[in-house]
TORGUTOR-492210 format. One record per atom (N, C-alpha, C): residue in one letter; x, y, z. Coordinates in steps of 0.1 Angstrom, whole numbers, plus 2048, in hexadecimal, padded with zeros to 3 digits. Layout:
<rs>
AXYZ...
</rs>
This chain:
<rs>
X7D67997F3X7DA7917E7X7E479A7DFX7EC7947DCX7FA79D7CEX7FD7927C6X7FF7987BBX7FD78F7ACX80B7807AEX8177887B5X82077D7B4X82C7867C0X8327827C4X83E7837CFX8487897C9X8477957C2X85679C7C1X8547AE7C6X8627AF7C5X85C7BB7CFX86E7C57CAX8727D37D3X87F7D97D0X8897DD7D3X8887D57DEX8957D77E8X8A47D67E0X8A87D27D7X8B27D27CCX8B57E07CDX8AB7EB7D1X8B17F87D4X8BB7F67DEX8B77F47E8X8C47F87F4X8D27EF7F0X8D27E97E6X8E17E37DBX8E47ED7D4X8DB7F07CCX8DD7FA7C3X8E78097C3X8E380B7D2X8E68167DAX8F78127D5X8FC80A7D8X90A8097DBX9118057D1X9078017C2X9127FE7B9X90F80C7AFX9088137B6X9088217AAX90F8257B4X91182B7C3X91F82D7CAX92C82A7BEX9288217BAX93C81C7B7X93B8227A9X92F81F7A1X932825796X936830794X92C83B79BX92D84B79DX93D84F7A5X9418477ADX94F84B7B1X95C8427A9X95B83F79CX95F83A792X96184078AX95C84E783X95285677BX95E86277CX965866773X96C874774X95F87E772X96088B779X957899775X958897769X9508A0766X94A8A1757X9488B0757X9518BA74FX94D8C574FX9408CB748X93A8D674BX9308DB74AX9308EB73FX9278F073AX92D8FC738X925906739X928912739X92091F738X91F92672AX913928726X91393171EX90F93F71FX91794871AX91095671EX90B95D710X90095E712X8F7963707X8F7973700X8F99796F6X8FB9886F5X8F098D6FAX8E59886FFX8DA992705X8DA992714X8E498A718X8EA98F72AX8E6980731X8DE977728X8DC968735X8E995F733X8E4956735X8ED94B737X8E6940738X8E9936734X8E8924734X8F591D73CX8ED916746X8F890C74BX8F48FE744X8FB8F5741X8FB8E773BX9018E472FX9058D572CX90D8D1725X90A8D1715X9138D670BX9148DD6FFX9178D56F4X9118CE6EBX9138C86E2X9118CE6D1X91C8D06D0X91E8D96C2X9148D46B3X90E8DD6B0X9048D76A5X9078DF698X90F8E6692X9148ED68BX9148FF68BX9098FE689X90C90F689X8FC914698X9009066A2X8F29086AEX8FD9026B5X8F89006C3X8FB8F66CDX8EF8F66D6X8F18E76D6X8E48DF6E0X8EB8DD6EDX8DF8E96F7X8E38EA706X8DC8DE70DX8E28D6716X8DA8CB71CX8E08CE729X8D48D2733X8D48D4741X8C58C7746X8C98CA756X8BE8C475CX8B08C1757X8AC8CF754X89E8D3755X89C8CC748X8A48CE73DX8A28C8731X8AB8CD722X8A98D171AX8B68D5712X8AE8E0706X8B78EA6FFX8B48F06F9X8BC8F66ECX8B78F86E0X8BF8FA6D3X8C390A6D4X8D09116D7X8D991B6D3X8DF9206C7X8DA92B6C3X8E392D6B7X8F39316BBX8F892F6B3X9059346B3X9069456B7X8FB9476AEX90095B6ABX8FA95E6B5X8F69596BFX8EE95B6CDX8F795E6DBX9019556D5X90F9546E3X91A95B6E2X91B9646EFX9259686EBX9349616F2X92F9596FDX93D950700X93B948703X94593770BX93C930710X947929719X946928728X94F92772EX950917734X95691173BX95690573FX951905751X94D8FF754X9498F9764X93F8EF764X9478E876FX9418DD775X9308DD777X9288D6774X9188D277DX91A8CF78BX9108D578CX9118D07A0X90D8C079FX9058B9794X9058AD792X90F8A2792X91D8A778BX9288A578BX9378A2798X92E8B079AX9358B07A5X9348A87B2X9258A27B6X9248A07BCX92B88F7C2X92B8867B4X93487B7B8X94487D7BDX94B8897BEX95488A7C7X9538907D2X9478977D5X9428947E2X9438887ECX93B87E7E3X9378737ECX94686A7E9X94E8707DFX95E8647E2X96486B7EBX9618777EFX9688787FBX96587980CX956877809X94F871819X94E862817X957859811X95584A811X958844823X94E83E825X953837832X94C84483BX94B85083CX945857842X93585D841X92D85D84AX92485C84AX91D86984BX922874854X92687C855X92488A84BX930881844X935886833X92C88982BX92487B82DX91D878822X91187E825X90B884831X90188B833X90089882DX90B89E831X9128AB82AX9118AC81AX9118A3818X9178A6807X90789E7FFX8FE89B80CX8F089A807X8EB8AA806X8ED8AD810X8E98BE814X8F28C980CX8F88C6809X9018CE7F8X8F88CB7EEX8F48BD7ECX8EB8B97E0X8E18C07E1X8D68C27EAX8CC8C67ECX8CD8D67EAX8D38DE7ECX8D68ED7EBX8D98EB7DFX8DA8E37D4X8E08E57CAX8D38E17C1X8C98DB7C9X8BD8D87BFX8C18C97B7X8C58C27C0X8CD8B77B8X8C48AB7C7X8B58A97C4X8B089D7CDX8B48937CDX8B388D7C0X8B987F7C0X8C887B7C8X8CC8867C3X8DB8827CAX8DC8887DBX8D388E7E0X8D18917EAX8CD8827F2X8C187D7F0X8BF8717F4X8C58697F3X8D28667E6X8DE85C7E5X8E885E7F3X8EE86D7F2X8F186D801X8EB86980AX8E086E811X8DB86581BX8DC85881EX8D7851812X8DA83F81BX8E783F816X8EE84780EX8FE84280FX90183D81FX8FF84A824X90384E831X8FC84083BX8F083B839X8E982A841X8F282383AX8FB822831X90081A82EX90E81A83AX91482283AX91D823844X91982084FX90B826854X90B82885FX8FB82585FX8F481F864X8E881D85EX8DF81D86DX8E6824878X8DB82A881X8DE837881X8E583F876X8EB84C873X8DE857875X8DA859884X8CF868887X8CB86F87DX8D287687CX8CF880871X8CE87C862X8D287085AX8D386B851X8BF86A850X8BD864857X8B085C85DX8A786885EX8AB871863X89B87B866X89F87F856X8A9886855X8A888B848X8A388283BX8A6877839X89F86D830X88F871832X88986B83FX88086D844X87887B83EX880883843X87789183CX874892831X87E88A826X87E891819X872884814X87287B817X869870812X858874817X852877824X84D879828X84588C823X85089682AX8488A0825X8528AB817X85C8A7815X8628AB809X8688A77F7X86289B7F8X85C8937EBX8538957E2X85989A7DAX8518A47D2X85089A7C4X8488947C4X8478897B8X8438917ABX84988D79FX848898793X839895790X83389F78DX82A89E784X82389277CX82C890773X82C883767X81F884761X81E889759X81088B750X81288074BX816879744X81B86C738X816860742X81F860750X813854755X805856759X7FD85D759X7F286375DX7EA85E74BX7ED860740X7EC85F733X7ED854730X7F9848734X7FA83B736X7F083373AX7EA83674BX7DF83274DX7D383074AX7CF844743X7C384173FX7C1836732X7CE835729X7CB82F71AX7CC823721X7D381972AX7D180D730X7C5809731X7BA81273FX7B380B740X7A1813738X7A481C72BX79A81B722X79282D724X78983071EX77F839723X77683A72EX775846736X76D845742X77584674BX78384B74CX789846759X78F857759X79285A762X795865766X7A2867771X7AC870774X7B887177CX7B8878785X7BB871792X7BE87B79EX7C98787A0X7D18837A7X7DD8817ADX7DD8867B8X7E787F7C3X7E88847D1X7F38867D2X7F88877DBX80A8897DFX81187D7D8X8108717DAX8158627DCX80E85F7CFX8048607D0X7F78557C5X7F585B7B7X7F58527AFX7F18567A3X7E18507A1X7D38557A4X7C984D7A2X7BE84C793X7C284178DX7B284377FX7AB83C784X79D844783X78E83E785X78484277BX77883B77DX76F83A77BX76583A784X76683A791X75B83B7A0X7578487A2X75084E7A9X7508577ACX75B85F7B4X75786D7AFX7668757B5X7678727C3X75D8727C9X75C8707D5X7688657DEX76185A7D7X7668497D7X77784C7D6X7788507CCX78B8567CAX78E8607D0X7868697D4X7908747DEX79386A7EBX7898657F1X78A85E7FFX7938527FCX7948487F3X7A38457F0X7AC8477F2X7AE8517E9X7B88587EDX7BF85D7F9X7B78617FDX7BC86380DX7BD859814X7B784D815X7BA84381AX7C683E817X7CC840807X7D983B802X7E683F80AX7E184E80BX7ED857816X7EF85481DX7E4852827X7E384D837X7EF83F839X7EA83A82EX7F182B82DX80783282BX80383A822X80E83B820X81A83D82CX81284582EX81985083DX81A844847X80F83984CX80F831852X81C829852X818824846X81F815841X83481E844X83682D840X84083083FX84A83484DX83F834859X845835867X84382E869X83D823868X84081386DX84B80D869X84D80E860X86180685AX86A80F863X86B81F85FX871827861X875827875X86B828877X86F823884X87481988CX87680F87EX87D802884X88980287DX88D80C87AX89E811876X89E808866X89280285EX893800854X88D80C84BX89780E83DX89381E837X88C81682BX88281D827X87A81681AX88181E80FX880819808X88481C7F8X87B82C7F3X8818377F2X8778427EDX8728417E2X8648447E0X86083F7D2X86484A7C6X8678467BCX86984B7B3X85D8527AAX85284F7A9X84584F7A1X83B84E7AAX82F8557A8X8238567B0X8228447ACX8178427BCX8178337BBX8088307AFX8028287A7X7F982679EX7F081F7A5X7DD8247A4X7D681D7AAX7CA81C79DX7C481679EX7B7811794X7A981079EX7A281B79EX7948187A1X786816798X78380E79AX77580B794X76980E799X761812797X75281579DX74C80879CX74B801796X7417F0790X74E7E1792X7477DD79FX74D7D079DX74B7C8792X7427CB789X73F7C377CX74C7C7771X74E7D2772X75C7D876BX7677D376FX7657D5780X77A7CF787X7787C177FX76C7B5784X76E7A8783X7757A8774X76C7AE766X76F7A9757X77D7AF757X7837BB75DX7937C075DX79B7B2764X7967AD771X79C7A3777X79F79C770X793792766X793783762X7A0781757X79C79274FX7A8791744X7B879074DX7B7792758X7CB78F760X7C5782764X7BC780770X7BF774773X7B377477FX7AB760777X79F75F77FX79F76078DX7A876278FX7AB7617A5X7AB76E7A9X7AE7787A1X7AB78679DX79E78A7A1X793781798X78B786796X7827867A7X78277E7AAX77977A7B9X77F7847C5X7897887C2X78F7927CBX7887A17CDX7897A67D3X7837B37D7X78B7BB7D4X79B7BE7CFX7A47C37CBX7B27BD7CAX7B97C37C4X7C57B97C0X7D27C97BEX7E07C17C2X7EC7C77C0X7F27C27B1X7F17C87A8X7FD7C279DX80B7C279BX8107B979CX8217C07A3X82C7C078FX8227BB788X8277BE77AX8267CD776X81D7D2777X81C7E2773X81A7EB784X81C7E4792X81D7ED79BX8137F479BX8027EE798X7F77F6799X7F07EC7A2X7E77F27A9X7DA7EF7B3X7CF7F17AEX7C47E57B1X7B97E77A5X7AC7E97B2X7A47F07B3X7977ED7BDX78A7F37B7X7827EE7BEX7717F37BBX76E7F97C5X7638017C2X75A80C7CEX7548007D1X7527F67DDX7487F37E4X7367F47E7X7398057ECX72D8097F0X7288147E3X72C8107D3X72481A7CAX7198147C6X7138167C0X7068167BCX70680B7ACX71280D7ABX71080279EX7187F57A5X7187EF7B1X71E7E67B4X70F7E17B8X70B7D47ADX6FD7D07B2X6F97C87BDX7027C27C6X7007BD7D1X6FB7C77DCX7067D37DDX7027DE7E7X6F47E67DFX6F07E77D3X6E47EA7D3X6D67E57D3X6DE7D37D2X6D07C87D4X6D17CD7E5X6D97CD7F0X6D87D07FBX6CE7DB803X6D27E37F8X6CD7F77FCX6BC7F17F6X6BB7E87EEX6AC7E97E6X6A47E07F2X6AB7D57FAX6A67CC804X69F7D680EX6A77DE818X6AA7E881DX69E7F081FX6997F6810X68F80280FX6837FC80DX6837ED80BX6767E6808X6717E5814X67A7E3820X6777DB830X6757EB834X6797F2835X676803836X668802837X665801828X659803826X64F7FD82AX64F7F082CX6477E5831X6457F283EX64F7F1848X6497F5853X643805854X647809848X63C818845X62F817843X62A80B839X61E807839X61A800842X61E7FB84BX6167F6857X6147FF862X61E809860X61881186AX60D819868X60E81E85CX605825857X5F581F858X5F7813856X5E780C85CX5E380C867X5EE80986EX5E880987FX5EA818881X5EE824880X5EA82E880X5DA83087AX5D882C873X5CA82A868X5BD82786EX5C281F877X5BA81287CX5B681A888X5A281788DX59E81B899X59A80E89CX5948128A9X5918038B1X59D7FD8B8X5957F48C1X5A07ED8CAX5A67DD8C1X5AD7E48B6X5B37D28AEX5C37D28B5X5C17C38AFX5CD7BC8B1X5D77BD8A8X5E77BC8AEX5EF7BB89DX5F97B08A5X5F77AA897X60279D89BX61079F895X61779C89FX62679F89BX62E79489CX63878E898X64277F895X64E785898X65977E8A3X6627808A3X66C77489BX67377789EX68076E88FX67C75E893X67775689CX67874F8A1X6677478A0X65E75189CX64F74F893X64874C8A2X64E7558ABX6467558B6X6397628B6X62D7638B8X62976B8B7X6227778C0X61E7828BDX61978A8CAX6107928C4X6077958CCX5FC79C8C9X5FD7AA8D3X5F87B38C9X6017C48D3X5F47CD8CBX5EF7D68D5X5E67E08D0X5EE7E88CAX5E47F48CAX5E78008BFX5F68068C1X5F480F8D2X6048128DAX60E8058D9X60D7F88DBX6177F28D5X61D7EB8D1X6147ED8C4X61A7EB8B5X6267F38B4X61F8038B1X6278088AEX63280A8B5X6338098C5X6408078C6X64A7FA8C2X6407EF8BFX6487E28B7X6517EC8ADX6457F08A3X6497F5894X6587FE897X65580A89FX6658128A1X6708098A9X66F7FF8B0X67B7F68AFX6817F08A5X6757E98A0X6787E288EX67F7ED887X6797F7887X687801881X693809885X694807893X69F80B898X6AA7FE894X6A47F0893X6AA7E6890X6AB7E5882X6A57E787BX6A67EB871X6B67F5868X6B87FF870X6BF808870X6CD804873X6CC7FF881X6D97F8880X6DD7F1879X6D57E7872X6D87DC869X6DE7E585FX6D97F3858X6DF7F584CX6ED7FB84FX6EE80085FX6FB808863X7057FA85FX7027EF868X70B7E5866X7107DF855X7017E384DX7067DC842X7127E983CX70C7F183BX7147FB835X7257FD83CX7257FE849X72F7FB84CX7377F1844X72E7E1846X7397D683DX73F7DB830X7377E0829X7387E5819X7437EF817X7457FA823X74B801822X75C7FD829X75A7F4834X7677EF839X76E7E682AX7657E1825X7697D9817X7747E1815X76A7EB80EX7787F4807X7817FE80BX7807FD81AX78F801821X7987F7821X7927EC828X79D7E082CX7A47DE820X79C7DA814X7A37D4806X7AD7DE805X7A97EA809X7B47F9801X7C17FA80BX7C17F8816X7CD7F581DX7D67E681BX7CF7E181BX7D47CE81AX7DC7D380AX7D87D77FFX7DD7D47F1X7E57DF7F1X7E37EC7FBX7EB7F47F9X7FA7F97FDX7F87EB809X8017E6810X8097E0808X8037D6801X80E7CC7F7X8137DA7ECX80E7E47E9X8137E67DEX81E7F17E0X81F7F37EBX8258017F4X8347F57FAX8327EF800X83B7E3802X8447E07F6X8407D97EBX8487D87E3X8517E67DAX8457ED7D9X84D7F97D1X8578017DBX85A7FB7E8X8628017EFX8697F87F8X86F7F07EEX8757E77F4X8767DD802X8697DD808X8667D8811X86B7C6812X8617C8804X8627B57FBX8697B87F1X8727AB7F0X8787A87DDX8737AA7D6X8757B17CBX86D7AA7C2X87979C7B8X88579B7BCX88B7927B9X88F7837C0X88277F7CAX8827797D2X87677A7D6X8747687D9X8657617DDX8617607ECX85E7717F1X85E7717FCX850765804X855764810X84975B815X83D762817X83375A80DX82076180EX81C76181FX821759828X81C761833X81F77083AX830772838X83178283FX83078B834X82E786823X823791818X81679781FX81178A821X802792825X801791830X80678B83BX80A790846X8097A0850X8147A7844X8147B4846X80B7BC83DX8047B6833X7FB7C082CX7EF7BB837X7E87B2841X7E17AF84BX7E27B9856X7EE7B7856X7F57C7865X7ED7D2860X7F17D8856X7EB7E3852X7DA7E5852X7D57D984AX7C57D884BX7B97DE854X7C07DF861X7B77E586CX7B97F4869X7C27FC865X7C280B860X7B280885BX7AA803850X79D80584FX792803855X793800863X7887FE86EX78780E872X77D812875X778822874X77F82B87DX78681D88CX785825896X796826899X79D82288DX7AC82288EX7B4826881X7B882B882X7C1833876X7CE82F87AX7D382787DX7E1823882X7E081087DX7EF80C879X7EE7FF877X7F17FB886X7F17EC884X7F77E488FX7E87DD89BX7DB7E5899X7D27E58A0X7C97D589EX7C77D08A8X7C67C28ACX7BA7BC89CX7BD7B7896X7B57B2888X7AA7A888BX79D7AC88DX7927A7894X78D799890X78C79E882X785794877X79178A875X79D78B876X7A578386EX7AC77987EX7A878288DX7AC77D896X79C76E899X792777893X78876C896X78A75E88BX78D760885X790759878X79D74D87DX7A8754883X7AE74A88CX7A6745896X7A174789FX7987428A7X7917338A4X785738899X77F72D88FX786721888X796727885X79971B87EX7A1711886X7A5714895X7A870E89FX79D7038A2X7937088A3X7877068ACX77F6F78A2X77F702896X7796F2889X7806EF881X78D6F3880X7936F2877X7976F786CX7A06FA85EX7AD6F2866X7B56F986CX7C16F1875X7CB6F387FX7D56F3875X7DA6FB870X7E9701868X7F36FF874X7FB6F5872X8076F687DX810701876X81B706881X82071587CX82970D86FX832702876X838700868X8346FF860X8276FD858X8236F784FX81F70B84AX82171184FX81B72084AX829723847X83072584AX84172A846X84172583CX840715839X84370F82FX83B70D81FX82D710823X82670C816X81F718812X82472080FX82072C804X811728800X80C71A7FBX80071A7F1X7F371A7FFX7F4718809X7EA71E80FX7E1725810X7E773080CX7E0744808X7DC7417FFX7DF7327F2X7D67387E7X7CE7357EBX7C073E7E2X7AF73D7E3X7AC72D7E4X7B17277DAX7A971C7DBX7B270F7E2X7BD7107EEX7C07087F2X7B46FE7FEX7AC7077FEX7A270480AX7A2704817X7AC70E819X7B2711826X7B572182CX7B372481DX7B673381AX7B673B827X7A673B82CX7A5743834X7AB740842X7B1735845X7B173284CX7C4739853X7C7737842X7DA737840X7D9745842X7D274C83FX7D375E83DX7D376384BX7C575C857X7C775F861X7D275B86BX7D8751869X7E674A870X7F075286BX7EF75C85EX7FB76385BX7FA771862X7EE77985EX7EE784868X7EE783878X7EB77587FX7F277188BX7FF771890X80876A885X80F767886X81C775886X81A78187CX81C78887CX81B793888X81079188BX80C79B892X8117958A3X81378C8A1X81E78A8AFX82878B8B1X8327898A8X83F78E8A3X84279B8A1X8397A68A0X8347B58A1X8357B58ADX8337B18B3X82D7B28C3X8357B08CDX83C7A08C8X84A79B8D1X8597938D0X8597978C1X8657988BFX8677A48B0X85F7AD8B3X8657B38ABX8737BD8A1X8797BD8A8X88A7BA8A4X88C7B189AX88A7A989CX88F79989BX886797889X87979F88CX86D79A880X8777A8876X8797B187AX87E7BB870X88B7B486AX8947AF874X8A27AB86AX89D7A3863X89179C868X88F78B85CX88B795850X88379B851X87D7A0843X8877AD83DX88E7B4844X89C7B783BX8A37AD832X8A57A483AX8AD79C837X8AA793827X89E79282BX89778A81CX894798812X88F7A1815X8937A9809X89C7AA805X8A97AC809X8B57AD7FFX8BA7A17F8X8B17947F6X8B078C7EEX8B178E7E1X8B77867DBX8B47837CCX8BA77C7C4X8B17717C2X8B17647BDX8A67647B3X8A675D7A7X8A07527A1X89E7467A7X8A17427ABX8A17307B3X89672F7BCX8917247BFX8867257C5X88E7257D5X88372A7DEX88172B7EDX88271A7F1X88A7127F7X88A7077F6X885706808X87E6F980DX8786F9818X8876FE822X88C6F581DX8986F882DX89C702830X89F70C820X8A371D827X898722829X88B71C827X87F727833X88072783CX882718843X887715853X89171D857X89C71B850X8AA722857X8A772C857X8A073784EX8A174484EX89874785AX88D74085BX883745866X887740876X891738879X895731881X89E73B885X8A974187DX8B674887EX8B0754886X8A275A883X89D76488EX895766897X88B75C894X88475389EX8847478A8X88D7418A3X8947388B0X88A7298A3X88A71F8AEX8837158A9X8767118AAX87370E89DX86271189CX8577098A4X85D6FD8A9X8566F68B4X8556FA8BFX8606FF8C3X85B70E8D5X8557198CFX85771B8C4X84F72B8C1X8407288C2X8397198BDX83171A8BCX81F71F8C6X8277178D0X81D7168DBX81B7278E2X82472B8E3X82873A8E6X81F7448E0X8227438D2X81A74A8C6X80874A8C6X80673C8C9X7F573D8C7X7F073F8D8X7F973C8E3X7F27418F0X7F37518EDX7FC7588E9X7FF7688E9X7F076A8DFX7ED7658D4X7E17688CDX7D37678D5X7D57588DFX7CA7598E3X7C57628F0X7D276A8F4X7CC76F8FFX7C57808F7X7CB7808EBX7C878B8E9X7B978F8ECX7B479F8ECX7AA7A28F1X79F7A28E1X7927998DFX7897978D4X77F7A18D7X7757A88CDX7667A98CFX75E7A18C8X7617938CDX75478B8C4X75177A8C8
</rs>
């Protein structure tokens, strides 16, 4: 789930009208000052009477006069660098080069500007590509930012506390625990979600800012945080906010989530039961009887020897039951953390518009793809979606039958209370996840393609069709194709 359909692909535009600005732009000289005690200041000099205020990169500083003894003129390598890129225009090449000038000059931003200059020319450009690649991946060095870290806490109140990881900015309230393993999950996702585009010759947007996440220890807490945005919020198990670019979730398996500890209290009662009964027939001499009931209120009569081996099956079954519950509780809060982290990693990198009402089926579609990263035994997306493949299954079988057009075309499906919800969610991670599978080309230009949208106007039915038609052919042969390819897939259930 994500609060509403906008997203920032307006970057890969952006790219080209600060190109024209910056090669529009005469240099701007710079200056040196040389100090009587032997340093020097590089950056630009604004006369304040008997001082001057130095303003460089790093930040700016107050000079006296009787401090300087000369003050010479030169260019910024900042400066300089827009006639770089006017004269690698049209060359790709060029514009690699004069990324790699930026970079020895300590000048990132404009290092990365060269780069997709250079996809703009040339946009299977090798080296443009690993190098992008590198710097996003392991040389992105995201600042600090104490002030958003301070933002957060005064947002969401007392009690909450800040982690940061490479990518993530995290406030909590869960245990450290709860947020370190997060966190790494966030990464995983990251790294994931970022060779999955990248290898399909689409480049994500580099983030500017650690990404923002919100953990809660107490679903009693997420829900009253939820109700105040919004009651559809609240029933969710986590949420994307695409107004402030934060992700909201709860620890599942903590201790103040009172479902998982009405569960743990069920658990150690039935424990016990079968501690005290053994303990009797351990107790017990003579040749008695113990009557035992299986689920079905069939009954058996078993001596001393076995009982007790009844009783250590009852708790080996017992034991599984809690591996399984705990499992559920715990996949809870992977699955949610990939699915929302998906949408919020997507939009802040231009995946999705945020200027345009992308279609809710390939939104959560691909935040679905991702979803199996939280099954124990796969750290990789793309891995066959069990629950949501059985889920298609079901709504085939009882209904309802979502014909594909009617999924392209009606957005309000996915909502919670269409009555079909679950049914539209599993037809979309189907539907996606076939197009992953067998036309994937074809699924990447479509969703390029709709990112660099941007409109106000609404999505009207007929350009859903043409658009999905123009790369998938026509939706009444696609159909039949699509759900035999789902059904042969391999299930466990």
């Amino acid at each position: 789930m994500n609060s509403s359909n906008v997203a920032q692909k307006w970057t890969y535009r952006l790219i080209g009208v600060s190109l024209i600005l910056c090669l529009t732009c005469s240099s701007v000289s710079a200056d040196i000052v040389y100090l009587n005690n032997g340093g020097k200041l590089e950056g630009t000099i604004t006369d304040q009477g008997d001082r001057f205020l130095v303003e460089h990169r790093g930040g700016s500083m107050i000079v006296n006069k009787s401090q300087i003894v000369r003050v010479e003129e030169k260019p910024l390598a900042e400066n300089i660098f827009p006639a770089l890129l006017r004269d690698a225009k049209g060359n790709a090449d060029a514009c690699v080069e004069a990324a790699r000038w930026a970079l020895k000059n300590n000048l990132e931003k404009e290092y990365v500007q060269g780069l997709r200059s250079a996809l703009l020319y040339d946009k299977n450009h090798r080296m443009a590509r690993k190098l992008l690649r590198e710097y996003r991946i392991y040389h992105s060095h995201l600042p600090y930012n104490e002030t958003a870290g301070n933002n957060l806490l005064y947002d969401m109140g007392t009690g909450f506390s800040i982690l940061r990881t490479e990518h993530y900015l995290i406030c909590y309230n869960s245990t450290n625990a709860f947020a370190d393993l997060t966190g790494q999950r966030l990464e995983k996702l990251y790294q994931e979600f970022m060779i999955f585009f990248e290898d399909r010759r689409f480049e994500p947007a580099p983030l500017t800012k650690r990404i923002e996440v919100v953990l809660f220890d107490s679903p009693t807490d997420f829900k009253k945080f939820a109700l105040e945005i919004s009651p559809g919020m609240a029933i969710s198990k986590g949420f994307y906010l695409s107004k402030n670019d934060r992700s909201y979730f709860f620890d599942s398996i903590s201790d103040a989530n009172p479902q998982f500890l009405q569960t743990k209290k069920q658990l150690r009662l039935e424990y016990q039961k079968i501690d005290d009964f053994r303990t009797q027939v351990l107790n017990n001499s003579g040749n008695l009887q113990y009557v035992f009931r299986d689920d079905n209120g069939l009954e058996s009569r078993l001596n001393k020897p076995q009982a007790l081996q009844r009783l250590k099956q009852q708790e080996e079954q017992l034991r599984d039951q809690e591996d399984k519950l705990l499992d559920f509780y715990r996949s809870q809060n992977v699955g949610v953390t990939m699915h929302e982290g998906t949408h919020q990693l997507a939009y802040l990198c231009g995946i999705h518009s945020r200027y345009f009402n992308n279609p809710k089926w390939m939104v959560e579609g691909l935040a679905m793809y991702f979803e199996s990263m939280g099954e124990a035994r796969h750290d990789r997306p793309g891995q066959i979606n069990q629950q949501r493949l059985k889920l298609f299954y079901d709504s085939a079988s009882r209904g309802p039958v979502i014909p594909l057009k009617e999924l392209i075309l009606n957005d309000e499906l996915l909502d919670p209370d269409s009555g079909c919800s679950r049914a539209a969610y599993a037809n979309s991670w189907a539907l996606f996840y076939y197009l992953v599978q067998q036309k994937h080309k074809k699924l990447f230009d479509y969703i390029y393609d709709l990112s660099l949208r941007i409109t106000d106007k609404p999505y009207t039915p007929e350009q859903r069709i043409a658009d999905f038609e123009k790369y998938f052919g026509n939706i009444s042969s696609l159909e039949r194709p699509w759900r035999l390819y789902v059904y042969a897939l391999p299930k466990d259930f």
